[in-house]
C-alpha positions in Angstrom: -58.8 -2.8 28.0 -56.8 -1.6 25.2 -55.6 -3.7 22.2 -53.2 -1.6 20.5 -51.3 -0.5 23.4 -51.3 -0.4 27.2 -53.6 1.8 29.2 -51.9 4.3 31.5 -52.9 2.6 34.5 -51.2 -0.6 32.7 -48.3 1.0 32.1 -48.1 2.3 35.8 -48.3 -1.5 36.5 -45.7 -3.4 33.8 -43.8 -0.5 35.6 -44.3 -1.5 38.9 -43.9 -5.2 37.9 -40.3 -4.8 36.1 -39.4 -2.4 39.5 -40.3 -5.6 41.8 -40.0 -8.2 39.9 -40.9 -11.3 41.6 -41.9 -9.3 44.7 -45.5 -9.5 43.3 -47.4 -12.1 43.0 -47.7 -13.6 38.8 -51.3 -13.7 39.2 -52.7 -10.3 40.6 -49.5 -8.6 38.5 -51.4 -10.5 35.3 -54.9 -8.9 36.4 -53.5 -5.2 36.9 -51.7 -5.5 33.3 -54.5 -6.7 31.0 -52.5 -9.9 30.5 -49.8 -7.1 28.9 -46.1 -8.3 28.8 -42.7 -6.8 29.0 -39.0 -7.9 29.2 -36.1 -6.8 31.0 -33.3 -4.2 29.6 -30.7 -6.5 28.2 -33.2 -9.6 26.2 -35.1 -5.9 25.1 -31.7 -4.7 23.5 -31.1 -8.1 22.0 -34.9 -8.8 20.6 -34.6 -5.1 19.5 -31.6 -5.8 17.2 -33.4 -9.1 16.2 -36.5 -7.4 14.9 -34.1 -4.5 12.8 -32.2 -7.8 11.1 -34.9 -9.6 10.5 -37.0 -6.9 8.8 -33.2 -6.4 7.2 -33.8 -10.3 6.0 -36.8 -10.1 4.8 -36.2 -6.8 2.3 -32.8 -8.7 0.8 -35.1 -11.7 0.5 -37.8 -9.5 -1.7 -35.0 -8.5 -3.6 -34.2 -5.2 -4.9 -35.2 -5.4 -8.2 -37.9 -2.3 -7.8 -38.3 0.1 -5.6 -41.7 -1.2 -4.5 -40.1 -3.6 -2.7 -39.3 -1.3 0.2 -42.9 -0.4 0.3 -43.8 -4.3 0.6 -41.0 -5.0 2.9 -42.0 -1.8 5.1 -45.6 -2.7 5.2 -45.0 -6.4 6.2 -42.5 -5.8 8.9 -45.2 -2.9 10.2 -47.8 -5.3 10.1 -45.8 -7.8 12.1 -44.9 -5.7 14.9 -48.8 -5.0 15.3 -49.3 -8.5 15.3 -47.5 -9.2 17.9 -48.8 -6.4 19.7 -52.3 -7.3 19.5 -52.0 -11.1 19.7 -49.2 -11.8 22.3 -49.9 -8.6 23.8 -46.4 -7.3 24.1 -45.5 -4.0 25.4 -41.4 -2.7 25.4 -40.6 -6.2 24.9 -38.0 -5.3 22.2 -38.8 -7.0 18.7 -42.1 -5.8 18.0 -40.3 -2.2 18.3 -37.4 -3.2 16.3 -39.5 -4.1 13.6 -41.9 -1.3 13.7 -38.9 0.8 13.5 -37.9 -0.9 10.3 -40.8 -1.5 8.8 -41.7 2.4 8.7 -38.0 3.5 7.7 -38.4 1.5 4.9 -41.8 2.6 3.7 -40.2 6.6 4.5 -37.5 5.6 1.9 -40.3 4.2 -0.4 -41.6 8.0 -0.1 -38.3 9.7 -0.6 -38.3 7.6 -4.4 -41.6 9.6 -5.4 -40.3 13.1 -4.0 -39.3 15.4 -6.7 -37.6 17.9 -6.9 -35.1 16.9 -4.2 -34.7 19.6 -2.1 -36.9 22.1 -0.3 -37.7 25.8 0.3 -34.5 26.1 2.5 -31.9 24.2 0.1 -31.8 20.9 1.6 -33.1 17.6 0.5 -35.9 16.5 1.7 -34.7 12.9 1.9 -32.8 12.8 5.6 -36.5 14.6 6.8 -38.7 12.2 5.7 -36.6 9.5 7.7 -36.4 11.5 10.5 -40.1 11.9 10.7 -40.5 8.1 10.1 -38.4 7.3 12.9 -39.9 9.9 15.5 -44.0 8.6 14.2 -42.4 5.1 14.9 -41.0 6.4 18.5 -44.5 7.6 19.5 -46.4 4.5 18.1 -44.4 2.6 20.4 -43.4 4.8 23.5 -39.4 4.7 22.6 -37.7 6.8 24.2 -34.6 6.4 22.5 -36.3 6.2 19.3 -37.7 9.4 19.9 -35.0 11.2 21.3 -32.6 9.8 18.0 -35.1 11.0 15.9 -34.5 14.8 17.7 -31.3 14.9 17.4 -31.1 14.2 14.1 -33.4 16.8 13.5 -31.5 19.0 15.5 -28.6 18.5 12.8 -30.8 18.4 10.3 -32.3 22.0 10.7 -28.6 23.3 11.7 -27.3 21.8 7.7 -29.9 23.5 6.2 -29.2 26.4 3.7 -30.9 29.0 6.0 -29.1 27.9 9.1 -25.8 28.6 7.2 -27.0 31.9 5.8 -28.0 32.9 9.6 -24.4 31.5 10.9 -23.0 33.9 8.6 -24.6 36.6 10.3 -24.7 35.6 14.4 -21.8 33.0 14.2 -21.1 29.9 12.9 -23.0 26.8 14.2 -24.7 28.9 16.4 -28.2 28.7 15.0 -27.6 24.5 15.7 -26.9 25.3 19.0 -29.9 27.8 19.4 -32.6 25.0 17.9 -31.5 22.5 20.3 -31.9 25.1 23.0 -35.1 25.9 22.3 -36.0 22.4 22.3 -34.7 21.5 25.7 -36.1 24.1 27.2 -39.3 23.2 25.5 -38.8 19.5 26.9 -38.2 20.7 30.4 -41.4 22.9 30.4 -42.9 20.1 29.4 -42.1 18.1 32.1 -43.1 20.2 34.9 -46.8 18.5 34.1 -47.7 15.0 35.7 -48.1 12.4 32.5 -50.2 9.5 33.1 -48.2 7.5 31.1 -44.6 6.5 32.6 -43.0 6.5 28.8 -44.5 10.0 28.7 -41.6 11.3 31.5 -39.0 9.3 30.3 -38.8 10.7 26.8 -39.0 14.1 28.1 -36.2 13.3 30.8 -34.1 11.8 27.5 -34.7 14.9 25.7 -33.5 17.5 28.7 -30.8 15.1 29.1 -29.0 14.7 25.9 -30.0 17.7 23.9 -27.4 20.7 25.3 -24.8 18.1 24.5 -26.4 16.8 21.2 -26.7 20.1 20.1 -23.1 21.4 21.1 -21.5 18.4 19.5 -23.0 19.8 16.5 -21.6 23.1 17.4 -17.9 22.2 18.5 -15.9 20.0 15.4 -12.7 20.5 14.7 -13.1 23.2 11.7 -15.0 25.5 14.5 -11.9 24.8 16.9 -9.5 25.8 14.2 -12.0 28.9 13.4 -12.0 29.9 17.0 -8.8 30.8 17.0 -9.0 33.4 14.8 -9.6 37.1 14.5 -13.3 37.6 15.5 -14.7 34.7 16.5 -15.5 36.0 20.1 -19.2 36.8 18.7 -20.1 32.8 18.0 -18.0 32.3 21.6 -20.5 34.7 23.8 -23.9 33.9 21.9 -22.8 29.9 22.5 -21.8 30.6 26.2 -24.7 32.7 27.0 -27.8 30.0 25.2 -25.6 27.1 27.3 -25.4 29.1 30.2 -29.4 30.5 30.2 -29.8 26.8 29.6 -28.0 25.8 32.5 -29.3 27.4 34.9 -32.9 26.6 34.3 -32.0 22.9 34.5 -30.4 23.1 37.9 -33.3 24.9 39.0 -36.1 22.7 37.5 -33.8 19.5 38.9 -33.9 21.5 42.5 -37.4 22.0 42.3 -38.6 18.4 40.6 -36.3 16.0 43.3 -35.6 14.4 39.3 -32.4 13.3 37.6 -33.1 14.5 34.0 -32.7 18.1 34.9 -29.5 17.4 36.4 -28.1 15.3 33.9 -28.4 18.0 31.6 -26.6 20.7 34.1 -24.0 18.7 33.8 -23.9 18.5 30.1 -24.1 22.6 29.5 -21.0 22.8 32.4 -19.4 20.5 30.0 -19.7 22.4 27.1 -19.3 25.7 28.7 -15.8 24.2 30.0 -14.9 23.8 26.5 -15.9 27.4 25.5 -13.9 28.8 28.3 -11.1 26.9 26.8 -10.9 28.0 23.9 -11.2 31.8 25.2 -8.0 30.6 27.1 -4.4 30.7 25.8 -2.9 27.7 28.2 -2.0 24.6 27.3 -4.3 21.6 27.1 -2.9 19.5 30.3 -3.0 22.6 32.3 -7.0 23.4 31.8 -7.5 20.2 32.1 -5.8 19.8 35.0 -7.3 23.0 36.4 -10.7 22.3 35.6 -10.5 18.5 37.0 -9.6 20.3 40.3 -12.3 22.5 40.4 -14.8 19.9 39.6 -12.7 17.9 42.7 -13.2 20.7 45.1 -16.9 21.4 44.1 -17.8 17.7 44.3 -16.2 17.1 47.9 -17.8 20.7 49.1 -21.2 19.7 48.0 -20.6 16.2 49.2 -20.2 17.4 52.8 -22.7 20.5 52.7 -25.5 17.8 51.5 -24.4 15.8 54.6 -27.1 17.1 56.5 -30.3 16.9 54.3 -30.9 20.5 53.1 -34.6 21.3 51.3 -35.0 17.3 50.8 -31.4 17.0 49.5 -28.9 14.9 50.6 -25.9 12.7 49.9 -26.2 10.1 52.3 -26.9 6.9 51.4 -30.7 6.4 52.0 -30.2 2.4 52.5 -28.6 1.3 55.8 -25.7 -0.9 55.7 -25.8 -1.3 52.3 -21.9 -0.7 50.6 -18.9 -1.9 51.1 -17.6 0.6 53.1 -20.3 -0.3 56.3 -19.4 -4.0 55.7 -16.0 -3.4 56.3 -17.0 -0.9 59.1 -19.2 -3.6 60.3 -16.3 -6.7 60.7 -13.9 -4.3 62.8 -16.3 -3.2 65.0 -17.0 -7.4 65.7 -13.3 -7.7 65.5 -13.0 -4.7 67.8 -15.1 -6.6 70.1 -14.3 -10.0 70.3 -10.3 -8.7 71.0 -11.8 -6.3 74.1 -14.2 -8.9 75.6 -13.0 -10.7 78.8 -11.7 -14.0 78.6 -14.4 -16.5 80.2 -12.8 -18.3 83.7 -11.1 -22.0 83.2 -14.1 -24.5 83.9 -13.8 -26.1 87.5 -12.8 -29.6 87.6 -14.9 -32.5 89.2 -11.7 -34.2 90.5 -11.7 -34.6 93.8 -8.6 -35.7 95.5 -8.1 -37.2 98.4 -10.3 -40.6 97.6 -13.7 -41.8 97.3 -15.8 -43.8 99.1 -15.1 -46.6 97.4 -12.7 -46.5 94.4 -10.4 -43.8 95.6 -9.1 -40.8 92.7 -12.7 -39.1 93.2 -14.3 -42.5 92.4 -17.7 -42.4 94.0 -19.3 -46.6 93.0 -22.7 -44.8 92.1 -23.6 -44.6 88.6 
């Protein structure tokens, strides 16, 4: 049993628990966690925000007379969130992240006060590093994936501001060294991930890397002064070194997705077609509304194709509905076929009646005197 975080087997069960919820029972799910707990999406948002403020709180209540009071702030908050941790043993329950996530931004901008000079080798400042590096060691410490991947990205952008990126831009294209890192490190990510990680957190901030990062790193890539740029004499060099990484990129993705049965990959097809829509654009002359019109149908037609070729599973693929009677559209299927029925059954034969005419025994009209 672990103090400081959940063992892998742990986390395999707090994932199972959240998965099933009340499906389990409290008392063997307790046993199988090490007494771990978690919350559920939505209260882990909210506690998450109410960890940031309160660390937030806590450095306007130090004041800001010195600039020791970041380090004070950023090592009570710290200290807080491994508090709670160790002595209510909670695990992605929101707060305890929120304030670890504080409390070591804070200490990073304590560093960035003693760095001098302020830039580096390359010609950027140091600063915007040093909180990116907080922010990813405060990912890891507590198995954030968003953390994490934020912390990525903005060194994606980081490394593509630099001094050296520009002077390679000036040489291969503009933005396209951006575009290049992020690249790499998606493709890094998705090797990554063709390993089985104990840990569930493991795979989920791979997946969140090969998912956001070809559309990270384009966004980077593709801002207005690069649209206006394109347009101009001799920018097809930065066009066909973007569309060729995006398109190398893309491919592996839809393979790895094929070959994993797993979403990520896909995700992130989807994100270089995307961007490689908007290169293809701008090596177009037509008019806005009619490549987007264009490209909506194609993405129409190619949707309902592979809709009806996955019909019939292919290779473990397919897009059938895996639960039975489970949308709308079998409900509805569902109450015509009863409707259906009940208007094509035969109507049941009038009851006989009892009466029997002609007198009784006794009374007469049927009338019988026995009762």
């Amino acid at each position: 049993m672990s103090r400081w975080r959940p063992s892998p087997a742990e986390e395999r069960w707090l994932e199972v628990a959240s998965e099933l919820g009340a499906a389990v029972p409290p008392a063997a799910m307790v046993e199988r966690t090490g007494g771990w707990r978690s919350t559920g999406p939505l209260a882990r948002v909210a506690l998450f925000v109410l960890g940031f403020v309160a660390a937030a709180l806590l450095l306007a209540i130090l004041g800001f007379d010195s600039e020791a009071t970041l380090l004070v702030a950023g090592l009570i908050a710290a200290l807080a969130a491994e508090w709670l941790t160790v002595s209510k043993r909670l695990h992605a329950s929101g707060i305890e992240e929120g304030l670890c996530l504080a409390g070591y931004l804070l200490v990073g901008a304590w560093i960035t006060t003693l760095i001098e000079p302020k830039s580096d080798v390359v010609g950027e400042t140091v600063d915007a590093l040093v909180l990116i590096a907080a922010a990813g060691a405060a990912g890891l410490r507590r198995l954030n994936p968003l953390v994490t991947t934020g912390a990525v990205i903005a060194f994606v952008y980081w490394v593509g501001s630099t001094a050296t990126a520009h002077a390679l831009d000036q040489v291969i294209g503009g933005g396209v060294t951006g575009v290049a890192f992020g690249c790499v490190l998606a493709a890094l990510a998705l090797a990554l991930g063709a390993r089985e990680y104990r840990r569930p957190s493991h795979d989920r901030m791979l997946d969140w890397l090969v998912a956001t990062l070809p559309v990270a790193a384009y966004a980077q890539h593709a801002s207005q002064s690069y649209y206006v740029a394109s347009l101009l004499p001799g920018a097809g060099t930065d066009r066909l070194a973007t569309t060729v990484l995006l398109l190398a990129l893309g491919v592996a993705l839809l393979l790895a997705g094929l070959r994993r049965r797993r979403h990520a990959p896909f995700i992130g097809f989807m994100g270089c077609v995307a961007c490689l829509a908007v290169e293809l654009r701008l090596a177009t002359t037509l008019a806005t509304e009619t490549w987007l019109i264009l490209y909506g149908l194609a993405a129409l037609i190619a949707g309902v194709a592979l809709d009806r070729y996955l019909r019939q599973p292919r290779n473990g693929l397919t897009s059938v509905a895996l639960t039975h009677r489970g949308g709308p559209l079998d409900l509805l299927q569902t109450a015509g076929a009863t409707l259906l029925a009940q208007r094509s059954a035969p109507e049941p034969p009038p009851p006989e009646s009892t009466f029997t005419p002609g007198g009784g025994r006794f009374g007469g009209g049927g009338a019988t005197g026995q009762y």
